[in-house]
C-alpha positions in Angstrom: -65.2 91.6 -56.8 -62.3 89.3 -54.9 -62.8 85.9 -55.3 -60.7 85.0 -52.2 -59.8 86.9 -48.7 -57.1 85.9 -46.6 -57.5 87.9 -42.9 -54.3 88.7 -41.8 -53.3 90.2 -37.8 -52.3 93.7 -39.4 -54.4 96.5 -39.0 -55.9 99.8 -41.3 -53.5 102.9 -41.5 -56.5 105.0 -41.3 -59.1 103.1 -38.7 -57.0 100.0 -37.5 -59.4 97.7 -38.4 -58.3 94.3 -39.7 -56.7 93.9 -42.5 -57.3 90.9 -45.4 -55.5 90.0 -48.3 -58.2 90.6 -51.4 -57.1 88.8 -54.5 -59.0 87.8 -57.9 -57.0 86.2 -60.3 -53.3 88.2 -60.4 -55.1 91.2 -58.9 -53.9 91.5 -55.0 -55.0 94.0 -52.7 -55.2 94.6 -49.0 -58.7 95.6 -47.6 -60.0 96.8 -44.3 -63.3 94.7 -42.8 -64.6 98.3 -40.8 -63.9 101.1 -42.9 -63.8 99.2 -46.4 -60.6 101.0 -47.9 -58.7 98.6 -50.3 -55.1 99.2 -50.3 -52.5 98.4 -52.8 -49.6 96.6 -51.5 -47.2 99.0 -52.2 -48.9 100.9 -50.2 -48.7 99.0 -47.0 -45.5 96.9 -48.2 -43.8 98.8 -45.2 -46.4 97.6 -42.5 -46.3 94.0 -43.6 -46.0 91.3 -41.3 -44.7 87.7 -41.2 -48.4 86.4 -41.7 -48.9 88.9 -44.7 -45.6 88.0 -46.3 -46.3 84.0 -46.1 -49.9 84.5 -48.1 -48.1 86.9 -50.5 -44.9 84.4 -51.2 -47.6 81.8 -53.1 -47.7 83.8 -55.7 -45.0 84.4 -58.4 -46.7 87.4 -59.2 -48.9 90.3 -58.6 -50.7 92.6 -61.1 -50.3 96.1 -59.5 -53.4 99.0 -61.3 
C-alpha cells in the first residue's frame, strides 16, 4: 500500500492512462489510475516529464525492488 500519490500529466506506456507517483516511505513507483500497472522508475525514467522530475527531486533517494 502507498501512503502518498502524486498525479502527474504523463500517461501509461501500455493504456495511456494517467500516471501518479506512488511512494511509501523510500519506496517510489509510478502507477496507472485505469489499467492499475505500477511501474518502476527506471522503467519510465525515459518518458519523464518536467512535472514528474520536480516531485521526484524532494527526495534524496529512492529504494528501487
Amino acid at each position: 500500500m502507498y501512503a502518498t500519490a502524486f498525479p502527474t500529466t504523463m500517461t501509461c506506456p501500455d493504456c495511456e492512462g494517467k500516471l501518479s507517483i506512488l511512494r511509501s516511505c523510500g519506496r517510489v513507483r509510478m502507477g496507472c489510475g485505469q489499467c492499475r500497472r505500477q511501474f518502476q522508475i527506471h522503467e519510465v525514467a525515459d518518458r519523464l516529464d518536467e512535472q514528474a522530475e520536480e516531485v521526484l527531486s524532494r527526495w534524496n533517494s529512492i529504494i528501487y525492488d
